[in-house]
C-alpha positions in Angstrom: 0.0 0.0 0.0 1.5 3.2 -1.0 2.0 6.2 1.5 -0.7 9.1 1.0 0.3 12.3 -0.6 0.3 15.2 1.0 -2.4 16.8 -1.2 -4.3 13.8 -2.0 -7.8 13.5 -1.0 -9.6 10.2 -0.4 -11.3 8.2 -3.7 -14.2 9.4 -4.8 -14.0 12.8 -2.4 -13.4 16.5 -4.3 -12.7 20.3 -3.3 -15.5 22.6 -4.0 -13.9 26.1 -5.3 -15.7 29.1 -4.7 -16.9 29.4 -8.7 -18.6 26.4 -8.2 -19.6 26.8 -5.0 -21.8 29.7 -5.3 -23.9 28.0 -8.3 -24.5 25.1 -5.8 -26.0 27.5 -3.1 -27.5 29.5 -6.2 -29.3 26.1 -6.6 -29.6 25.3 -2.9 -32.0 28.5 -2.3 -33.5 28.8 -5.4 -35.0 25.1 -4.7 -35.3 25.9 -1.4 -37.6 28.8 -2.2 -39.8 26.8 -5.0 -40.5 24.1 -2.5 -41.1 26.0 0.6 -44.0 27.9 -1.7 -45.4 24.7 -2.6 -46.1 23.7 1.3 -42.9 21.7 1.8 -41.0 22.2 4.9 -37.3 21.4 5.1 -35.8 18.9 7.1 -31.9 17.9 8.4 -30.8 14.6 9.1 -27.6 13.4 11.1 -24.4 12.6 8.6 -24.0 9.3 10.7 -26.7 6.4 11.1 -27.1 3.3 12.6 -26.1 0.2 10.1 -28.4 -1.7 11.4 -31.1 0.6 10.5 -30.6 3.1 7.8 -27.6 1.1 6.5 -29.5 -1.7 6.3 -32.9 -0.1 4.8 -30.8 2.1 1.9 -31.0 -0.4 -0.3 -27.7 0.5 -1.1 -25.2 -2.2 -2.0 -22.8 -2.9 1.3 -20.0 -2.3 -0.7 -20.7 0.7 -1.5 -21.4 2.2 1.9 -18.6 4.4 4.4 -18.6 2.0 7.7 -17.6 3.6 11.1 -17.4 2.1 14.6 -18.5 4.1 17.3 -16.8 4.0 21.3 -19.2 1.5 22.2 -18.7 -0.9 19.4 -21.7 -0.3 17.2 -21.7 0.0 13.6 -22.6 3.4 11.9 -22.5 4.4 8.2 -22.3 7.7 6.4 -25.5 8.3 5.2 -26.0 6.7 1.5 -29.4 8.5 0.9 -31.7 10.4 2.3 -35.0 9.1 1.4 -34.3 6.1 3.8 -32.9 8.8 7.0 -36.2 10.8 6.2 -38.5 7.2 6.4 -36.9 6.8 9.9 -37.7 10.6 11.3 -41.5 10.2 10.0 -42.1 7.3 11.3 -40.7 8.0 15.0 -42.1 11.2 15.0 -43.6 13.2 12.4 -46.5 11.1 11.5 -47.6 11.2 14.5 -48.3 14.7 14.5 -50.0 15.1 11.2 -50.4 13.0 7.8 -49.4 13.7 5.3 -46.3 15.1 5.5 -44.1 17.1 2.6 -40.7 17.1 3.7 -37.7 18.6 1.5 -34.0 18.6 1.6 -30.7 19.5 0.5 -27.5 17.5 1.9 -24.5 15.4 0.8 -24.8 11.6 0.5 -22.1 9.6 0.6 -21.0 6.2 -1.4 -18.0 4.6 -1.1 -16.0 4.2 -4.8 -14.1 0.8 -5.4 -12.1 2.3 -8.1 -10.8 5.5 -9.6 -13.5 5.9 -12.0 -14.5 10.0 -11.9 -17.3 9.0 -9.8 -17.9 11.3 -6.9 -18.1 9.5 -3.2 -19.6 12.9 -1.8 -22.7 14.5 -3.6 -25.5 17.2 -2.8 -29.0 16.1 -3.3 -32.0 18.4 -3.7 -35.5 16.4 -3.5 -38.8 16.0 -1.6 -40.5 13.1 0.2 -44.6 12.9 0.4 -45.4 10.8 2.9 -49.0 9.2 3.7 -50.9 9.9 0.6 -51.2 6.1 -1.4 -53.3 7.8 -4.0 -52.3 8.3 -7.9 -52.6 12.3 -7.3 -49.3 12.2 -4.9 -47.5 10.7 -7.7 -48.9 13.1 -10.0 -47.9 16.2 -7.3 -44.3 14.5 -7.1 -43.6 14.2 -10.8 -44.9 17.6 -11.6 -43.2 19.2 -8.5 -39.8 17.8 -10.3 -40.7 18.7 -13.8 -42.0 22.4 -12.7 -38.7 22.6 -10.4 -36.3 22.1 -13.3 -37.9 24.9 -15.0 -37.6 27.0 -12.2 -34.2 26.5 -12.4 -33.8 27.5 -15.8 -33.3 23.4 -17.6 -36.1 23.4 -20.2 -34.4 20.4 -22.4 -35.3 17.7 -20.2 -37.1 13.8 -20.4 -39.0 12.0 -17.6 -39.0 8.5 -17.7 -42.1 6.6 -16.0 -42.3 2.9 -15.2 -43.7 0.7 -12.8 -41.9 -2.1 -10.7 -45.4 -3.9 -10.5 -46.2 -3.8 -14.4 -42.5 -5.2 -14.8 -43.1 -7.9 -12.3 -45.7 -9.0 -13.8 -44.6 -8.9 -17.0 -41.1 -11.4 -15.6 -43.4 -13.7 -14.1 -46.1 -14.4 -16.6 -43.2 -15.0 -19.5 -40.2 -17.0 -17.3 -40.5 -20.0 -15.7 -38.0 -19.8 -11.9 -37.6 -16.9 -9.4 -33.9 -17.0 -10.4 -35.0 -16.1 -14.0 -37.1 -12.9 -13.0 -34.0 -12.1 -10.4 -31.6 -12.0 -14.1 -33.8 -10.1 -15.9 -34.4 -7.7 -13.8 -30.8 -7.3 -13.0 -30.0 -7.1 -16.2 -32.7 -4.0 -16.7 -31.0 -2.1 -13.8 -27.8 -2.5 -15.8 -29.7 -1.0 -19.0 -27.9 -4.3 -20.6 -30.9 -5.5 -23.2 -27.8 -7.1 -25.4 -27.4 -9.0 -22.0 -31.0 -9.3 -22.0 -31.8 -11.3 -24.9 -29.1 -13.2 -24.4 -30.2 -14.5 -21.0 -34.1 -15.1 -22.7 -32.6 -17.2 -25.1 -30.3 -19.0 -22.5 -33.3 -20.1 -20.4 -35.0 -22.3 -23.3 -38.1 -20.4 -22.8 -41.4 -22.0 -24.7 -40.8 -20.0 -28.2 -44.0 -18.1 -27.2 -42.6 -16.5 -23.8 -39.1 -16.6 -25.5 -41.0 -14.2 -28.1 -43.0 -11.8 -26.1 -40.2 -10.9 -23.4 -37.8 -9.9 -26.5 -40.5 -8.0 -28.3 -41.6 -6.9 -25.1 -38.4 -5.1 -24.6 -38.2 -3.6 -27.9 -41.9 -2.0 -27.5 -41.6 -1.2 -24.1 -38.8 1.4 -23.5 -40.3 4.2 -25.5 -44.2 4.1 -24.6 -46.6 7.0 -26.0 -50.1 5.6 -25.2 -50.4 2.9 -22.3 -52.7 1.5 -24.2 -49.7 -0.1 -26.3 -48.4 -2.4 -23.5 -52.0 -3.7 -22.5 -51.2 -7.0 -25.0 -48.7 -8.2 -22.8 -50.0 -7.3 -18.8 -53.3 -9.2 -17.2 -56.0 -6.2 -16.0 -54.4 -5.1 -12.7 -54.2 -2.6 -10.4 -50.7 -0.7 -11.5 -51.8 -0.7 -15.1 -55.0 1.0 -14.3 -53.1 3.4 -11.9 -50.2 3.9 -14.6 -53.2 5.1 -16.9 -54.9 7.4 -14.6 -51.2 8.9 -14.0 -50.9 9.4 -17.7 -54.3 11.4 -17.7 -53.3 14.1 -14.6 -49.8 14.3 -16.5 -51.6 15.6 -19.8 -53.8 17.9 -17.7 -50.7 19.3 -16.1 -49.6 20.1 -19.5 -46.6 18.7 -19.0 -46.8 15.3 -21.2 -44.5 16.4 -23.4 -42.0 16.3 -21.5 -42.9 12.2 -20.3 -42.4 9.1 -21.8 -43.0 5.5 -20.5 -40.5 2.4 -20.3 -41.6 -0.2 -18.2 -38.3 -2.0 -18.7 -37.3 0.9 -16.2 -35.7 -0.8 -12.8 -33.9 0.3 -10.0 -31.1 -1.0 -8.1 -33.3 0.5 -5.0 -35.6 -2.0 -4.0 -37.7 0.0 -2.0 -39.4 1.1 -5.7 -42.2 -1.0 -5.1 -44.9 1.3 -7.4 -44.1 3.8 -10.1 -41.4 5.3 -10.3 -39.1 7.8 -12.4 -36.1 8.9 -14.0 -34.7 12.6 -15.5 -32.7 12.9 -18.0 -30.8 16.0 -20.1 -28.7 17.2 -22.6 -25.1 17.6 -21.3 -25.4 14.7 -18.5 -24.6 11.4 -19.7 -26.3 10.1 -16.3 -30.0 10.7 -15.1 -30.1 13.7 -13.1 -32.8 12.7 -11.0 -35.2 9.9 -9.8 -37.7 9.2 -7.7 -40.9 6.9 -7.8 -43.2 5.2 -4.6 -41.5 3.4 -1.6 -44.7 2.3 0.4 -42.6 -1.1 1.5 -39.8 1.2 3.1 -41.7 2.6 6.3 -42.8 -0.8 7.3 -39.4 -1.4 7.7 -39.5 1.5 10.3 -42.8 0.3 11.9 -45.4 2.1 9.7 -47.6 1.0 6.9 -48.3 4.8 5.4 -47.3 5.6 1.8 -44.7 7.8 0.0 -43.3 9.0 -2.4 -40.5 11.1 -3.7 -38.1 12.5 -5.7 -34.3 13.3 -6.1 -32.2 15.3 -7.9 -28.0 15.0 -8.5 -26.4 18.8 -8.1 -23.7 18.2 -9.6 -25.4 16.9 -12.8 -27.8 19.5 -12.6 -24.8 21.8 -12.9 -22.9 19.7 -15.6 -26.5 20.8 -17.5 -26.5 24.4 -16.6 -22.8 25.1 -17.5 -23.4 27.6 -19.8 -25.4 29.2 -17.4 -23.7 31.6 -15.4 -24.5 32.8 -11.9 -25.4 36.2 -11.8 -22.4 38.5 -10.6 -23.0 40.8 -7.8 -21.6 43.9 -7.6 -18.7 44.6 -4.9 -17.0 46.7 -3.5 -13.0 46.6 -2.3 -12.0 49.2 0.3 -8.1 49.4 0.0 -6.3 51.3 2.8 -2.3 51.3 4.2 -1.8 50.7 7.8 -1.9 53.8 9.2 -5.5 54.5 7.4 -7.1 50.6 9.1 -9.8 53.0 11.2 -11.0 55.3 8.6 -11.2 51.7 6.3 -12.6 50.1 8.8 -15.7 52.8 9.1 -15.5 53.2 5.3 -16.1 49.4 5.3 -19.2 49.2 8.0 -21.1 52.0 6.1 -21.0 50.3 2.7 -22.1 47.2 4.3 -24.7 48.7 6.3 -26.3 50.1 2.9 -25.8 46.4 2.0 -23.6 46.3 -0.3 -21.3 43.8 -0.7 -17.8 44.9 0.7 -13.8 43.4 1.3 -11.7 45.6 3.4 -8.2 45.2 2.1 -5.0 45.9 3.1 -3.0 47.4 -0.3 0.6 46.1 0.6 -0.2 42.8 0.8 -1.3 43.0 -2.8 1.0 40.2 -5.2 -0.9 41.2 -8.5 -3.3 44.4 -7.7 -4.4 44.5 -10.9 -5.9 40.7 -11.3 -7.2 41.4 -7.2 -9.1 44.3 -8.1 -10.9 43.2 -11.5 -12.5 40.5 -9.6 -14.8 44.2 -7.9 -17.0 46.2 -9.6 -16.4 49.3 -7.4 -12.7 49.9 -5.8 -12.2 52.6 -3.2 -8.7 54.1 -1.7 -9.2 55.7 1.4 -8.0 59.1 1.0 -8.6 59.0 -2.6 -11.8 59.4 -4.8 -13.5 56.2 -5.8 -12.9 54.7 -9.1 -14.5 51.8 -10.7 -12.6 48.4 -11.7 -11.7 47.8 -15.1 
C-alpha cells in the first residue's frame, strides 16, 4: 500500500472552489424557495446512522457504503441517501403529529468508490418526500413538482422516464419460468444491458411463445406513447390501471410532453415497489434525478403509510446548466495602508450597512493588484476618490 500524498484526498472525495460553490447554493435556495411555496417544509438529518437501521434499509449495495465504529462498538454508516434517514424521522415522530407530511432537503450523500473511476463519493442532493398519501394524485404532485422545479431553475431540455416495478413484475413472471429467471432479468434492466437481456431469454429455453413476447416486449416497451400499447402483454391489474390514470393528470398538467414510458425501467433500489421515475438532459450522460413510490420502506421502520419522492443529482444538474452563469454581484474593495485601518474600517461598515457587498483590504499585501481588483466592480482608496474596476 503506498504512503498518502500530501495533497491527496480520499477516492471518490473532491474540493468545491468558490466558482462552483456559489452555483451550488445558487441552486440550494432557489430550490429551497420553489419548494417551501409549494407547502414543503425542510428537514436535516444526522451525517451518521445506525447500520443496522438506515444502512441496512438504503437499499444500497454494502459495498458501496462508508462504515464507522463508534466507542461503544456499534456500527454506523455515512448516510448513502436520504429518502431512507427521512422514512426513519416520519415514522418515529412526524406522523404522528399530522399525515401527510411534505418534507424537503438538501444534503450530501455519501458512497464509497471501489475504483478510480471520476465518480464522486460525496454528492449534494435536492429532493422532496410525500409521505401518507397512497393515491395516484401524490404521484402526479411528485412528478410535476420535479418537472416544474427544473424549470424554475432554468433546464427546459429535459425527459422523464415513467415505469412501474409492479407492471415489470408482472410482466417477468407471466413470460419465465424460476424466481432465479425474473431475479436476471431484472438485474440485467437495472444494468440498462438488453444485449445481455436477450441473451439471458434465449439462454433459459423459454417455450418460443414466452421466448417471443419478453424480447419484443423489450423492444416496445422502452419508449411508450399511449399505455394502451403495453395492454397486449399485462393481465388487467391494479398498477396498469393506476399507470393510466397517472398518464391522464400528467396531460392535464400540461406537461406530457416532456414524459415518456419504459416499463423495462428498474432500479437498483428496492424499495421502488410502485411507479417510479427517472430525468434525464442534454449535457449529463447520467440521469439527473429519480424518484418513484417506496410504500414497502416505512414498514421497515414500523409504519404501513405511503410515499413517495423524488431526487435530484447537483452536480449533474450543474454539468446541465454550465453555460449558465451565476449572476455577478456587484462589490466593492476598500483598499487602505496601515496607518488609514480606522478610517477603512468605518469606510467598510457603512458600505455594508447600505448592504452592499464589501472586502476591506490591506494594499501592501497585494501580489498582482491588478488581477485582485478586477475580480470588484467598485474599488475605493481611502483618502482618494472612488474609481470603478476595469
Amino acid at each position: 500500500m503506498s504512503s498518502i500524498k500530501m495533497f491527496e484526498k480520499p477516492l471518490g472525495m473532491r474540493d468545491t472552489f468558490p466558482q462552483i460553490f456559489e452555483k451550488v447554493e445558487a441552486v440550494r435556495q432557489s430550490g429551497k424557495d420553489f419548494l417551501c411555496k409549494r407547502g414543503y417544509e425542510f428537514i436535516k438529518t444526522p451525517a451518521v446512522e445506525y447500520f443496522d437501521t438506515v444502512g441496512k434499509a438504503s437499499a444500497i449495495a454494502d459495498t458501496h457504503l462508508f462504515k464507522l465504529v463508534d466507542s461503544q462498538g456499534n456500527t454506523l454508516v455515512l448516510r448513502p441517501d436520504m429518502t431512507t434517514p427521512i422514512a426513519r424521522v416520519a415514522t418515529s415522530k412526524l406522523l404522528k403529529e399530522m399525515i401527510p407530511q411534505r418534507l424537503a432537503y438538501f444534503a450530501s450523500v455519501f458512497r464509497a468508490q471501489e475504483a478510480e473511476g471520476g465518480r464522486p463519493a460525496e454528492f449534494d442532493q435536492m429532493g422532496i418526500e410525500l409521505i401518507g398519501d397512497q393515491s395516484v394524485f401524490a404521484d402526479a404532485e411528485v412528478i410535476v413538482t420535479a418537472m416544474e422545479l427544473l424549470k424554475h431553475l432554468k433546464l427546459e431540455a429535459f425527459k422523464v422516464t415513467i415505469g412501474h416495478a409492479g407492471i415489470l413484475n408482472c410482466i417477468l413472471q407471466d413470460y419465465t419460468e424460476s424466481i432465479e429467471q425474473q431475479a436476471t432479468l431484472r438485474t440485467l434492466l437495472v444494468q440498462r444491458n438488453y444485449v445481455g437481456f436477450e441473451e439471458a431469454v434465449e439462454s433459459f429455453n423459454l417455450p418460443k411463445a414466452k421466448a417471443d413476447a419478453l424480447l419484443q416486449f423489450i423492444e416496445e416497451a422502452m419508449d411508450v406513447k399511449d399505455i394502451r400499447d403495453i395492454e397486449k402483454y399485462v393481465r388487467k391489474n391494479d398498477a396498469l390501471v393506476y399507470m393510466q390514470q397517472l398518464a391522464q393528470l400528467l396531460e392535464m398538467a400540461d406537461l406530457a410532453d416532456h414524459v415518456t414510458f419504459d416499463f423495462t425501467l428498474s432500479s437498483h433500489m428496492s424499495y421502488y415497489t410502485g411507479m417510479l421515475f427517472e430525468v434525464f438532459a442534454l449535457g449529463s450522460g447520467f440521469p439527473l434525478g429519480n424518484g418513484g413510490r417506496y410504500d414497502g420502506l416505512l414498514e421497515v421502520f414500523g409504519s404501513k403509510a405511503g410515499a413517495t419522492g423524488f431526487c435530484i443529482r447537483v452536480d449533474r444538474l450543474l454539468e446541465t446548466l454550465n453555460g449558465q452563469s451565476v449572476e455577478q454581484q456587484e462589490a466593492t474593495v476598500v483598499l487602505f495602508e496601515e496607518e488609514q485601518y480606522e478610517a477603512a474600517l468605518l469606510k467598510v461598515n457603512t458600505l455594508r450597512g447600505t448592504g452592499k457587498i464589501a472586502t476591506l483590504q490591506l494594499r501592501s499585501s497585494l501580489v498582482d493588484e491588478e488581477a485582485f481588483l478586477a475580480l470588484f466592480t467598485e474599488v475605493v482608496v481611502v483618502g482618494q476618490e472612488e474609481v470603478g474596476s476595469e
